[in-house]
C-alpha positions as CSV (number, residue, x, y, z in Angstrom):
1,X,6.9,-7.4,60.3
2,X,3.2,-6.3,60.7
3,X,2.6,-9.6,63.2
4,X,-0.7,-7.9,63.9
5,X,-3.1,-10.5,66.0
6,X,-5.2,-10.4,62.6
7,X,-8.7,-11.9,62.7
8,X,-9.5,-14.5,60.3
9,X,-12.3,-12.8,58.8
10,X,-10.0,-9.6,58.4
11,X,-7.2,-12.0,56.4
12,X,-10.0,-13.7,54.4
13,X,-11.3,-10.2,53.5
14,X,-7.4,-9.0,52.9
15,X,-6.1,-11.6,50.2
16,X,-9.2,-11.3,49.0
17,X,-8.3,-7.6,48.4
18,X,-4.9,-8.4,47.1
19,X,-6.3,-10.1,44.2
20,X,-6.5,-7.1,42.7
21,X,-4.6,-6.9,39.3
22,X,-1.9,-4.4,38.5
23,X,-4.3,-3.3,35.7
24,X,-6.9,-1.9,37.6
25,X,-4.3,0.5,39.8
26,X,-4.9,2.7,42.5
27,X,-8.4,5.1,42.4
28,X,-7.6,8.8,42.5
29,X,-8.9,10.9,45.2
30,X,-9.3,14.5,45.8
31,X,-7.1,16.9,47.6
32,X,-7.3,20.2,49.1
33,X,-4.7,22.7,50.3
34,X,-4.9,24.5,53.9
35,X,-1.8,25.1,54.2
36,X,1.6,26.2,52.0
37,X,4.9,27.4,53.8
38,X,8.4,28.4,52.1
39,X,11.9,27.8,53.3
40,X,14.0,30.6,51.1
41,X,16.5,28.5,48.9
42,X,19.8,30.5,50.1
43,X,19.0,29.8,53.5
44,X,22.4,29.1,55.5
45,X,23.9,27.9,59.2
46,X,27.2,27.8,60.5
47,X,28.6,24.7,60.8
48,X,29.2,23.9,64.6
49,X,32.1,25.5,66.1
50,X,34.4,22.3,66.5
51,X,33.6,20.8,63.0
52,X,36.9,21.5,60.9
53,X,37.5,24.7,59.1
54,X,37.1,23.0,55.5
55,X,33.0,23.4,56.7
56,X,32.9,26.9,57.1
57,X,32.4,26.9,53.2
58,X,30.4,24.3,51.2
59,X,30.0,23.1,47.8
60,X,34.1,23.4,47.0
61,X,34.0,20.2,45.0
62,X,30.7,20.7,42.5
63,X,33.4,21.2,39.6
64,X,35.8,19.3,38.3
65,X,38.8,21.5,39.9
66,X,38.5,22.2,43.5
67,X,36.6,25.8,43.6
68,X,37.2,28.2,46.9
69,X,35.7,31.5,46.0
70,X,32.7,31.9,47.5
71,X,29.6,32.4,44.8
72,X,31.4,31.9,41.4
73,X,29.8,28.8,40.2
74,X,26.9,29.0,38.8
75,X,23.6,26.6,39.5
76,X,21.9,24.6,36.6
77,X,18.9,22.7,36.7
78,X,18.8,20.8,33.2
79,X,21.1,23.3,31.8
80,X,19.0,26.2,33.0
81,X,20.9,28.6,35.4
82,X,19.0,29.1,38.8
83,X,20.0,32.2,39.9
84,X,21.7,30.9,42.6
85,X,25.9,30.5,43.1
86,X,28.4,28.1,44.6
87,X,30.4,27.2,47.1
88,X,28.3,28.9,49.7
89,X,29.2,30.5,53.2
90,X,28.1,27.9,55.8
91,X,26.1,24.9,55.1
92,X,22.8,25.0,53.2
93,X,19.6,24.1,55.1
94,X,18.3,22.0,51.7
95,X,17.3,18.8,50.9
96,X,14.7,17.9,52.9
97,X,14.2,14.1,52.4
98,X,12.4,12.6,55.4
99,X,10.2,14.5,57.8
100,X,8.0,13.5,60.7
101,X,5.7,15.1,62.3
102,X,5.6,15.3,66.5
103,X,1.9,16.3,66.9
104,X,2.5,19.3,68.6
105,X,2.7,21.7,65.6
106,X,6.8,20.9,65.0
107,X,8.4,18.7,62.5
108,X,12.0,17.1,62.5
109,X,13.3,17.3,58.9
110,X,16.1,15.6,57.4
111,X,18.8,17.0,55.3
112,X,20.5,15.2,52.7
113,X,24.0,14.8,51.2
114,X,24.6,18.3,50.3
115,X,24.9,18.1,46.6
116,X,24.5,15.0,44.9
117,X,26.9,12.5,45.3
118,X,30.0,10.8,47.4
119,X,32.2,12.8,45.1
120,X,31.0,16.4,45.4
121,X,29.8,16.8,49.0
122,X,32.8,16.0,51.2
123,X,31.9,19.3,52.7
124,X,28.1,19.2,53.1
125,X,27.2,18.3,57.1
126,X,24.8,16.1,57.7
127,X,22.2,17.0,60.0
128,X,18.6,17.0,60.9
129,X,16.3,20.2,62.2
130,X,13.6,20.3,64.4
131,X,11.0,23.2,63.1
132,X,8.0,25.1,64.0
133,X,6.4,25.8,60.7
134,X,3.6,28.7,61.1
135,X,1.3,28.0,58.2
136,X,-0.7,31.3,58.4
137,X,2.6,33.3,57.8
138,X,4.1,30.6,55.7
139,X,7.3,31.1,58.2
140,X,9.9,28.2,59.3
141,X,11.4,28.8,62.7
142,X,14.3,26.8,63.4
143,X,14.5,25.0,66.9
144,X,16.9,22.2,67.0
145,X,19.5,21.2,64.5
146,X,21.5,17.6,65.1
147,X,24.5,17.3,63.3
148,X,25.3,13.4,63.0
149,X,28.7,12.3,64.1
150,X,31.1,9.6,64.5
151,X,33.4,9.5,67.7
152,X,33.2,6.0,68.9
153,X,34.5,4.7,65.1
154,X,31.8,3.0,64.7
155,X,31.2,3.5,60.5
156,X,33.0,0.4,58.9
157,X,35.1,2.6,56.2
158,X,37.0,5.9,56.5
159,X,35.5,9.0,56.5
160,X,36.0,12.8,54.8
161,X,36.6,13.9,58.4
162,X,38.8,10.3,59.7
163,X,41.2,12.6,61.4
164,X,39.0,15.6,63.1
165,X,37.5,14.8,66.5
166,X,34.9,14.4,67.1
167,X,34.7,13.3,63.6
168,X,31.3,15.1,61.8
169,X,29.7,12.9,58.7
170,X,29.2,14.1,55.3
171,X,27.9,14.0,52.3
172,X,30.8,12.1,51.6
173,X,30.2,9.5,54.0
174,X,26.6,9.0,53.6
175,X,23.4,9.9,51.8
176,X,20.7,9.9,53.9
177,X,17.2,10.2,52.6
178,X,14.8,8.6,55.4
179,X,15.0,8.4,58.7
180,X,12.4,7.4,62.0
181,X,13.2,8.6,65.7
182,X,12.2,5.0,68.1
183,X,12.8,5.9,72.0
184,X,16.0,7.4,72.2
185,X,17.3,6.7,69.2
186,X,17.4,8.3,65.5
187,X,17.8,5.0,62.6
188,X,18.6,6.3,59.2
189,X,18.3,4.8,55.7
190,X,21.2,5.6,53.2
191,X,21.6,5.5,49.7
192,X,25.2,4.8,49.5
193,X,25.9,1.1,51.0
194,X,23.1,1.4,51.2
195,X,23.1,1.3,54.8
196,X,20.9,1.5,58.0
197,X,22.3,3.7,61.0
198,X,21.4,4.0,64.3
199,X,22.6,7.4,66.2
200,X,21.8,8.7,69.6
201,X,19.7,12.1,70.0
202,X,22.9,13.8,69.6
203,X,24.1,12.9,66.5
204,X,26.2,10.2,67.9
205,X,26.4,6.9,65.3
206,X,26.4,4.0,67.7
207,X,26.0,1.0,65.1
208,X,25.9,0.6,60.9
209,X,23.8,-1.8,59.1
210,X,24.9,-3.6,56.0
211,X,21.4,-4.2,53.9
212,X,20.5,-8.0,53.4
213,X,17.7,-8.9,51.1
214,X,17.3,-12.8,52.0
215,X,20.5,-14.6,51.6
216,X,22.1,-11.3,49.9
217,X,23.9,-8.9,50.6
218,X,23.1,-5.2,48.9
219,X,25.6,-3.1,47.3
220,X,25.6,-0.2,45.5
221,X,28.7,1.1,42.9
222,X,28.6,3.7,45.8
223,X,29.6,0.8,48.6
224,X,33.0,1.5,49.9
225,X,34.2,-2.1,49.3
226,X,33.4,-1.8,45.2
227,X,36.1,-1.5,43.1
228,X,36.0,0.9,39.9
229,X,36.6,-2.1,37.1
230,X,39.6,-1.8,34.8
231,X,37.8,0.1,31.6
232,X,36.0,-3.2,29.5
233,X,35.2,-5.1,32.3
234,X,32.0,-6.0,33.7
235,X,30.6,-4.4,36.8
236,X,31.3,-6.3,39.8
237,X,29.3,-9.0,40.7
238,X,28.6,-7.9,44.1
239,X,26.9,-4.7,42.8
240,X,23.3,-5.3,42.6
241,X,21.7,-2.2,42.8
242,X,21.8,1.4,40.7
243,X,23.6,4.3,42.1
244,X,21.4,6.5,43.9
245,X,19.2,4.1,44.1
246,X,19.2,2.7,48.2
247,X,17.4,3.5,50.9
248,X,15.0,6.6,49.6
249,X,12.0,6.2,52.0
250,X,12.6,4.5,56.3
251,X,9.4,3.7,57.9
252,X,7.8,2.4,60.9
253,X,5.9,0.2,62.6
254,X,3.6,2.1,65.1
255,X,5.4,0.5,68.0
256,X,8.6,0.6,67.1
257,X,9.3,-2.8,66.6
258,X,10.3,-3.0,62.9
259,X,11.8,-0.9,60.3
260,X,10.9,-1.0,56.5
261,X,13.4,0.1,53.9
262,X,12.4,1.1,50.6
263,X,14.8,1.0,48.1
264,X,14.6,3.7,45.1
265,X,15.8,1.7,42.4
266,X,15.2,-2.1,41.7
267,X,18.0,-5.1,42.9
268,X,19.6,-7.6,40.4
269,X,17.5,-10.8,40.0
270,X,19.6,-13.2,41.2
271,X,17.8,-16.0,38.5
272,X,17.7,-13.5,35.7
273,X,20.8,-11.5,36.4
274,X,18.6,-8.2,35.1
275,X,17.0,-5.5,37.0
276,X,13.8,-7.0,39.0
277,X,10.5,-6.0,37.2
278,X,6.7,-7.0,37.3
279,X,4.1,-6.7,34.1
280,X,6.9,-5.4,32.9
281,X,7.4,-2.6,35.4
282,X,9.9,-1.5,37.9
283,X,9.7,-3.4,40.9
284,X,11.2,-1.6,44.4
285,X,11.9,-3.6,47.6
286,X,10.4,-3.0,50.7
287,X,12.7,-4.2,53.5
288,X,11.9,-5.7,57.1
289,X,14.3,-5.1,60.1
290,X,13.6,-6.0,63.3
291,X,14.4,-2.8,65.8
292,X,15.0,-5.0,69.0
293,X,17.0,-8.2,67.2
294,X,18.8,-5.6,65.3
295,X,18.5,-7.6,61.8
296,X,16.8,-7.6,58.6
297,X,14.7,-10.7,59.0
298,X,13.9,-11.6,55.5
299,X,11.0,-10.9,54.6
300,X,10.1,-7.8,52.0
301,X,7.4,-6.5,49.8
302,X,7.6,-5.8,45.8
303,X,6.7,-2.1,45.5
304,X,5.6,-1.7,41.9
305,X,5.9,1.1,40.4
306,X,3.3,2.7,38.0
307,X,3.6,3.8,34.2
308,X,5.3,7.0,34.1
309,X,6.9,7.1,37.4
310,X,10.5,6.4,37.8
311,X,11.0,6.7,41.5
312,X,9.5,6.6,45.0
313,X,10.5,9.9,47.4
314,X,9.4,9.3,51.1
315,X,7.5,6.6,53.1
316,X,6.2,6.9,56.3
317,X,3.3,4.0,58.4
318,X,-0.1,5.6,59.0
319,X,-1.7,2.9,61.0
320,X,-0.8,-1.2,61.0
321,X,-0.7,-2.1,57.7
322,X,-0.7,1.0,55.8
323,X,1.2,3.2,54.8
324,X,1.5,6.7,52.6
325,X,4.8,7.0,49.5
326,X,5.5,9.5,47.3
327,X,5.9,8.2,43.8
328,X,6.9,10.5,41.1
329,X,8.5,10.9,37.5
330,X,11.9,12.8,36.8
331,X,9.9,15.9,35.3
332,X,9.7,19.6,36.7
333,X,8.0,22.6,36.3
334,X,4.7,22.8,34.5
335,X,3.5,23.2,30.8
336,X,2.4,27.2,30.7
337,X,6.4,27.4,30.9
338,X,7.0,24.7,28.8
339,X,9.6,24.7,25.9
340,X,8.3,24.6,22.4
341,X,8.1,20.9,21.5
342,X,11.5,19.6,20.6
343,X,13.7,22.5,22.4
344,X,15.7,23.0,25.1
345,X,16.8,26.3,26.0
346,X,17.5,28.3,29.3
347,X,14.4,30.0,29.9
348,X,11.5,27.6,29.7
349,X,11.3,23.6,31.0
350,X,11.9,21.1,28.2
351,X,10.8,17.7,30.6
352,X,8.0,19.1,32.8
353,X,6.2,17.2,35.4
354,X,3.8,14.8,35.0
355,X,3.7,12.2,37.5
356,X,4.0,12.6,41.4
357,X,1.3,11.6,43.9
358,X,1.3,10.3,47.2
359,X,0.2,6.6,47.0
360,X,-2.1,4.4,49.9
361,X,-0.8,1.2,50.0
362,X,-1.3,-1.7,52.2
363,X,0.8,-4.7,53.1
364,X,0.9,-7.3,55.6
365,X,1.5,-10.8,56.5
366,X,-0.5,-11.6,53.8
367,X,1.6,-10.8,50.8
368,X,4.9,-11.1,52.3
369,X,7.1,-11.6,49.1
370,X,4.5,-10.2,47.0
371,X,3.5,-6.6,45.7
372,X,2.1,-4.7,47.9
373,X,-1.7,-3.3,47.4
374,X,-1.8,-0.1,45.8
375,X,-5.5,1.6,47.5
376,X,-5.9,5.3,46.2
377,X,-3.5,8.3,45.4
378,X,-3.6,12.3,45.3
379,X,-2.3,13.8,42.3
380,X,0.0,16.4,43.7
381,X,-0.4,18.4,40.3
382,X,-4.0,19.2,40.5
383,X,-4.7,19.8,44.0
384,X,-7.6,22.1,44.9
385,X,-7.2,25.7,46.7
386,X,-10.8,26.8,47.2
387,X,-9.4,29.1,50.5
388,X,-6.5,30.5,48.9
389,X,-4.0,28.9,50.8
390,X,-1.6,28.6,47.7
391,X,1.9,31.4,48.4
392,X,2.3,31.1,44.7
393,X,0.7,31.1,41.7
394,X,-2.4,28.9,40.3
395,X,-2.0,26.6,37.6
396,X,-5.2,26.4,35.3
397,X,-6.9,27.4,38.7
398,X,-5.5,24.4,40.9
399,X,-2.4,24.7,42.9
400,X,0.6,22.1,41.2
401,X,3.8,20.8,42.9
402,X,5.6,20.7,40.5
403,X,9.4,19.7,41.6
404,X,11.9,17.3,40.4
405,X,12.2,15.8,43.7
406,X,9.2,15.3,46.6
407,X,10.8,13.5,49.4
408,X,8.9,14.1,52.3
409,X,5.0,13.2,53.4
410,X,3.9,12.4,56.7
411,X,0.3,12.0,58.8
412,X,-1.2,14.5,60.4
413,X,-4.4,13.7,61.7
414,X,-7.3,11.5,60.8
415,X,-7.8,13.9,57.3
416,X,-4.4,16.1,56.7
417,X,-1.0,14.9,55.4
418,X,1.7,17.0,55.0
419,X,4.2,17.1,52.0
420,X,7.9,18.7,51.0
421,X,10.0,18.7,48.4
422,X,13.6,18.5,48.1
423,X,14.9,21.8,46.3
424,X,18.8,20.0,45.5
425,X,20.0,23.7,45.8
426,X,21.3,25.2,43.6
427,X,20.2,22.4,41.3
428,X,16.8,22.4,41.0
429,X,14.5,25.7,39.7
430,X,10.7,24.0,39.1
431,X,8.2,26.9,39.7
432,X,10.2,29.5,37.6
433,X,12.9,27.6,35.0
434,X,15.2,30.3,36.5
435,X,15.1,30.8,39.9
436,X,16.4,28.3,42.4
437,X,13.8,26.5,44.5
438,X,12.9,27.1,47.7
439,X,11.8,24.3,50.4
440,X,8.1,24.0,50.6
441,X,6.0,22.4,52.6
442,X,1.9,22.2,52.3
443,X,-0.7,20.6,54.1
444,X,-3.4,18.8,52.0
445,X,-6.9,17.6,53.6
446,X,-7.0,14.5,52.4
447,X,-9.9,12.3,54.0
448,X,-10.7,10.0,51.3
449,X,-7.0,9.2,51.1
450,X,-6.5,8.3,54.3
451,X,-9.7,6.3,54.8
452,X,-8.8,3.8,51.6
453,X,-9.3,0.4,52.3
């Protein structure tokens, strides 16, 4: 919980510095690309040789009727097709939505649930991938890939796989969007429950976290125990939180000792029995759990969320109290392949991006139960390429990232961060309105960022 040995004068000076009004926001600070690697979209593994034979193929269920012919569905992205065709032989290496770097030049990277939702990803893996990423070629090279498990029955529900040992997870099962590696052990945030999860280094799940905010429990239309109501009643009570909208960003504390869920979407208000807000904005919850106790211990943070944005991506400690999130609207692509005003056709972007930036924020013992302090942002849109680092095209002569989804940013040193998106293959197409994405990942020098105080 950030129980930092704080001096006085440092908490005097602090909620002194959370004072500051949602009005005045966050400054905006510049930032420069040295580096820009791509992961080609229809990049593929096997699945591993015991996993069952369903595996072999992926994306089966994106229709309404079961589909088995490999490559005769096509992709959209807003209607647009993407160049790119379903199921797919093996299982897509897409979705990056969590990523840490190890310092020596590699990054682990996670990989989502497959394709969207509980309902069309029962045969989308879920794994994680250890990379070397070569910035001066702009080449990935693959050294490790965990594929998450559950042989000891330790998920709380049945699973796609229930009767395959050794019992692989999928997209099914979970979808995880953040995760932190503590000792031994890999914890990962899902969306579904939404749930915590603790695995081994092999992919084996040893234990599963119901989400507690306070005295409540939190449950998504997506928790297994939720009922579908009969047509013309109301949602179930114990539902108080949006689809898709758990666990998006998992951090750290630098030593290990706590975990910090941040939610997507806001909770139910227990007092108001609406969506929680703030100034008449979206609030997110930042959740506390306590690694070695193994429970939340009730205390979070409000995460407000700026005009314009509509969700947060990734979230990851950079020191004590701070920490960097990606914040960012639903919008792709940018406006030199924008749609005339008013259309929406298949070759041009009718909702193009406007809002993503990695955020500063800071939060502490001081503002337990209160928003958290909002420092400075990059806006990952106009970010400056004065060595030609950029693989693809300028913008109005600054490099722009402009992708639907952006669910990964991490520390790299004292003035570099590093940032991914997450290409939803074959779902998303954001540079070109017709070509599937690829997973990219650039590193921005970023000093003034990372020095906010």
């Amino acid at each position: 919980m950030l129980r930092t040995a704080l001096t006085l004068a440092a908490m005097v000076t602090t909620a002194s510095a959370f004072a500051q009004t949602a009005a005045e926001g966050p400054r905006q600070v510049p930032a420069i690309l040295t580096g820009h690697a791509i992961l080609p979209a229809e990049t593929f593994i096997d699945a591993p040789a015991d996993a069952p034979a369903d595996a072999r193929v992926s994306g089966k269920f994106t229709t309404p009727q079961r589909v088995d012919a490999v490559g005769t569905v096509v992709g959209r992205s807003g209607g647009r097709p993407t160049g790119v065709s379903l199921p797919f032989r093996g299982q897509p290496v897409q979705g990056h939505s969590g990523i840490r770097s190890m310092g020596d030049g590699t990054f682990w990277i996670l990989t989502d649930n497959g394709f969207g939702s509980r309902l069309n990803s029962p045969d989308a893996l879920l794994f994680m991938t250890r990379y070397r990423v070569n910035f001066e070629s702009g080449a990935f090279e693959r050294l490790q890939t965990v594929w998450f498990r559950d042989p000891n029955r330790k998920v709380p529900f049945r699973i796609a796989y229930e009767g395959n040992e050794p019992r692989y997870l999928t997209g099914a099962d979970f979808d995880l969007e953040g995760f932190q590696i503590i000792g031994n052990k890999i914890w990962l945030g899902d969306e579904f429950g939404p749930y915590l999860v603790r695995a081994d280094m092999n992919g084996v799940v040893e234990a599963v976290f119901e989400t507690r905010l306070g005295d409540r429990t939190i449950r998504s239309p997506d928790h297994p125990q939720v009922q579908t109501p009969i047509p013309g009643q109301p949602v179930p009570p114990t539902v108080n939180l949006g689809r898709s909208r758990g666990f998006e960003g998992l951090a750290a504390s630098l030593d290990g000792r706590f975990l910090y869920g941040l939610l997507e979407g806001p909770v139910v208000d227990p007092t108001t029995n609406q969506l929680e807000t703030r100034d008449g904005r979206q609030v997110l919850r930042i959740i506390e759990f306590s690694v070695q106790e193994e429970r939340w211990t009730g205390r979070s943070w409000q995460y407000v969320l700026d005009q314009g944005a509509t969700a947060i991506g990734d979230f990851n400690m950079i020191d004590a109290t701070r920490a960097l999130v990606i914040e960012r609207d639903n919008g792709e692509g940018t406006a030199d392949r924008a749609c005339p005003e008013g259309q929406r056709r298949e070759d041009c972007f009718h909702d193009i991006a406007r809002f993503k930036r990695v955020v500063l924020i800071d939060f502490s013992d001081v503002n337990v139960n209160g928003p958290v302090r909002k420092l400075a942002y990059v806006d990952l849109m106009r970010i400056e390429d004065p060595n030609n680092r950029a693989r693809v095209p300028l913008n109005g002569g600054v490099f722009t990232f402009p992708f639907f989804t952006i669910e990964n940013v991490d520390r790299i040193d004292a003035e570099h961060i590093i940032v991914g998106n997450d290409n939803n293959l074959p779902f998303s197409s954001s540079r070109d309105p017709n070509r599937a994405d690829g997973n990219e990942l650039i590193l921005l020098r970023v000093p003034e960022l990372l020095n906010a105080r």
